[in-house]
Steps between C-alpha positions, in 0.01 A plus 500: 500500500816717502787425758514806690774302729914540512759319511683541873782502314414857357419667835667806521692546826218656680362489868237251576246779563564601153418204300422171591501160297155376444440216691383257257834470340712461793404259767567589875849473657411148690434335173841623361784321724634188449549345834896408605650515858649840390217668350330797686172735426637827266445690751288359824136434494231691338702631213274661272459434120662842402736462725578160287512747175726714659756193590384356123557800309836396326398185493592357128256365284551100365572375167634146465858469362457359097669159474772669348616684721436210757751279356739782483548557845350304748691612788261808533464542881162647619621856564649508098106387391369783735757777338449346153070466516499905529618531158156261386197693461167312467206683392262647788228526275543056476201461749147597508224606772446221704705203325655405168686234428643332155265387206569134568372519866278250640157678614459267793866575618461908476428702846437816601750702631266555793465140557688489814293778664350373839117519338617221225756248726352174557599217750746258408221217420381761154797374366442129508243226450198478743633283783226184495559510126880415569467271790241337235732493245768405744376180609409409132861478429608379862259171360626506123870475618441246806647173428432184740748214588370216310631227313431621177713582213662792503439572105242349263494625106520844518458586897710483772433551892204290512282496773186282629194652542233239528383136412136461411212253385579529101133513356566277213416194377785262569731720686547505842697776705577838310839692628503874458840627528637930497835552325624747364583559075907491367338655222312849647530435830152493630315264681294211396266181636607199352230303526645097489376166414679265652562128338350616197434158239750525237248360264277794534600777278447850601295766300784757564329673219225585688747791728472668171110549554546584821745770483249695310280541747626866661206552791638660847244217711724184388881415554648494135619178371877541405627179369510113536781239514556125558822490799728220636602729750281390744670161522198369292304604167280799606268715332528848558296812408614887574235713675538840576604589874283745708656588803319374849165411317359189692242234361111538622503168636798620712298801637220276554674262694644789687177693498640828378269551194263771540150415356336871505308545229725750368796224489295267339353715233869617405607128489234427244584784309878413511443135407267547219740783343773206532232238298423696224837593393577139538134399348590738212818367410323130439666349806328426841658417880377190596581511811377823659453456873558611863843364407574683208375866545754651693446858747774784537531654774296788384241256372636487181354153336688283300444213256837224507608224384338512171571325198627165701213325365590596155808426507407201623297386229227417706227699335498285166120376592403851611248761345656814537163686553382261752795535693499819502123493593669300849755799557195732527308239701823519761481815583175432662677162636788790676169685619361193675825455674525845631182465636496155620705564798220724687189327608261791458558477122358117510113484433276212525172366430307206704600167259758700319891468493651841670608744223716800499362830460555868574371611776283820528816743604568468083335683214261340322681558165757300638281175633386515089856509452584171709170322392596615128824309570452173683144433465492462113159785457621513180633190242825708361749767765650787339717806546213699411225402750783485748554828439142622432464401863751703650371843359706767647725300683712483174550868569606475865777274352600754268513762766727283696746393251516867389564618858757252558667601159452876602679390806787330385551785237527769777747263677714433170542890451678557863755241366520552087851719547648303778680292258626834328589653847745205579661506231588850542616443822715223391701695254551791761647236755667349210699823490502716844788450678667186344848374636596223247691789283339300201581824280644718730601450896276819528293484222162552671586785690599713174342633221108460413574205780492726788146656420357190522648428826352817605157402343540172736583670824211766398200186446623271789764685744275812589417574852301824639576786678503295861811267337233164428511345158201552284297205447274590221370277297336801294833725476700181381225365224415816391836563418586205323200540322622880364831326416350209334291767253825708506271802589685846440377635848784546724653457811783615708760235583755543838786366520593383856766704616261791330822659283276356192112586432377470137211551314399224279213361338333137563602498095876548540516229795296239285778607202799472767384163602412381156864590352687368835324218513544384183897602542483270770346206257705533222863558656767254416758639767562324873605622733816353600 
């Protein structure tokens, strides 16, 4: 679409009633000023647009200095750039219709230069993750970083600011207590369980080999096994294998105990699901748990389940007298053992018969599929458990699962793209406040208030220092994103920059800033002078 637009730098002299400036390439007057003690309106309130053009009309038109002529003189004071910039034409015809900006744009950072009209401005919170999301998000890292007094060790192998977490019934064969202990990685800086035995026989030797196997198993429903290690660190020999951390996820038994595990039907359904998605990668891979129980499935706080401490009995070399495929026959079997559990704690899901033991049993408030389900599970109807019939049983609740995990990923998309240019944005604004208004004289006692320097500090005061008609600063979070964003894309739409006494207005593009800053910037980097 052709530009039928001019620059305000080409207005003729003429009276406001004869020509005005079209509106979408000059915003209004209170959007203009950079507030300081001595600024005041041009001319009152309610100072019309044209009125603007008429103050604007011999206003010159920007072109950044070349580095050439830069380094030849960089004493330039702002009122030699505004005599000079008149002699530096840039082409009207360099914008388009509604927006154009250079080939190597980013399409998520372009806008259109009617984005600030009143119909398109959105509150602050557009800008930024949904609020639960980041107090969720929040806390997860308030309980990764939190480190307890204890008398541990302040590094072991590879991790430092070790914290305790728990001490539980180990459910092995010849081992006692089992430690699990958060620190943090030298080596990537995340966070990890270490998982410890304590006073572990020196005669035994460890299948660290077996880590290998386990790392291979890549299944979102079971904390990762990292690594495994013999320590003295402890003060005595201790076996120690590397879980993956998950932030604020607590133990069934825990929630049991505490009686915060819900036991709809819906819950319990998803819990099966979740579980027997974590089995069969692990059943697939030749390997099997062991010890899957109340203990070991762990719950988010979004009822995420988890599988941990896996591998310990491997690396233990306890399963030399197992059959694989009749342990793994048990790991099925105990997630009808988890069921029982669940239910155990309410009487109206205990049924009994005159001469009979009590059993446990859904009551009639659950689906029928899912009574087949539990009887399927812990009351051995059929000689072998698989994925399959566990699955053939649940039907279509396979597909509420899906819908879920592809809302919540829907979700958390929608969130990341309010934030994917944040990183972008600051470090734009730390290379303008790298150069506005410095007083070390690094270069130059009064380097940033000459040359391309001074348009940026105009660009700053423009973004941040604005204020509106009544004398109040601007607060926008739309006015100062969306112009980072143009600036970041180095959009050729432009914009008309005050300075504050208002003997300088230019016109300049969002292209020339990003070039000024660029250039002074790395000046700035690369100079060898001090200031002395």
């Amino acid at each position: 679409m052709a530009d039928n637009t001019e620059d305000i730098s080409k207005h003729p002299p003429a009276s406001p009633a004869k020509k005005q400036l079209p509106e979408s390439r000059v915003e209004k007057p209170a959007k203009l000023r950079a507030s300081s003690p001595a600024f005041q309106p041009l001319a009152g309130k309610g100072r019309s647009i044209a009125a603007v053009g008429s103050h604007l009309k011999n206003a010159p038109v920007f072109t950044p200095q070349s580095r050439q002529h830069a380094s030849g003189n960089s004493n330039i004071r702002a009122s030699e750039i505004q005599a000079g910039l008149s002699r530096m034409a840039i082409n009207k015809h360099s914008t388009s219709g509604a927006f154009t900006s250079s080939a190597d744009d980013d399409l998520f950072m372009k806008r259109s230069q009617n984005s600030n009209h009143a119909a398109h401005m959105q509150p602050a919170g557009h800008f930024f993750v949904d609020e639960s999301l980041r107090r969720a998000l929040a806390s997860e890292m308030r309980a990764a970083f939190l480190v307890e007094d204890s008398e541990l060790p302040f590094q072991v192998h590879n991790y430092y600011a070790l914290s305790p977490l728990e001490i539980i019934d180990a459910p092995f064969p010849g081992i006692s207590k089992q430690q699990t202990i958060k620190a943090q990685s030298i080596s990537d800086g995340r966070h990890y369980v270490l998982s410890r035995i304590s006073d572990y026989q020196s005669g035994q030797k460890p299948e660290l080999g077996a880590v290998e196997k386990w790392q291979q198993v890549q299944t979102p429903n079971v904390a990762r096994v990292c690594e495994a290690f013999i320590t003295h660190a402890f003060g005595d020999n201790s076996l120690v294998v590397v879980h993956e951390y998950k932030p604020l996820a607590a133990s069934l038994k825990s929630k049991i105990s505490d009686n915060s595990v819900p036991t709809s039907e819906a819950f319990l359904w998803s819990l099966v699901l979740q579980l027997t998605s974590a089995l069969n990668a692990i059943h697939v891979a030749g390997l099997a748990v062991h010890t899957l129980d109340v203990s070991t499935v762990f719950l988010s706080p979004t009822n995420r389940a988890f599988i941990g401490y896996c591998g310990l009995v491997d690396v233990l070399a306890s399963r030399a007298n197992h059959n694989v495929q009749a342990v793994q026959q048990k790991d099925l079997h105990s997630i009808g053992q988890i069921l029982l559990k669940l239910l155990n704690r309410s009487s109206e899901h205990i049924a009994s018969a005159p001469g009979q033991p009590p059993v446990v049993m859904p009551e009639a408030g659950y689906s029928a599929e899912f009574r087949e389900l539990f009887r399927y599970l812990n009351y051995h109807m059929t000689p072998v458990i698989t994925v399959e019939g566990i699955l053939h049983l649940a039907g279509p609740r396979m597909l509420s699962e899906l819908d879920a995990a592809w809302n919540e990923t829907d979700m958390l998309a929608n969130n990341l793209r309010t934030e994917v240019a944040n990183g972008r944005l600051v470090r734009l604004m730390c290379k303008i406040n790298f150069i506005a208004e410095r007083t070390d004289g690094v270069i130059d006692p009064e380097w940033s208030e000459t040359g391309d320097r001074y348009l940026i500090k105009l660009f700053r005061d423009y973004v941040f220092h604005t204020v509106d008609d009544n004398g109040r600063p601007v607060t926008s979070m739309a006015h100062v994103i969306g112009n980072l964003n143009r600036l970041d894309a180095g959009s050729m739409e432009k914009l008309v920059l005050m300075s504050r006494d208002e003997k300088s207005c230019l016109v300049v593009s969002y292209s020339e800033i990003k070039r000024c800053i660029d250039d002074a910037y790395q000046e700035l980097t690369t100079s060898v002078r001090a200031w002395k």
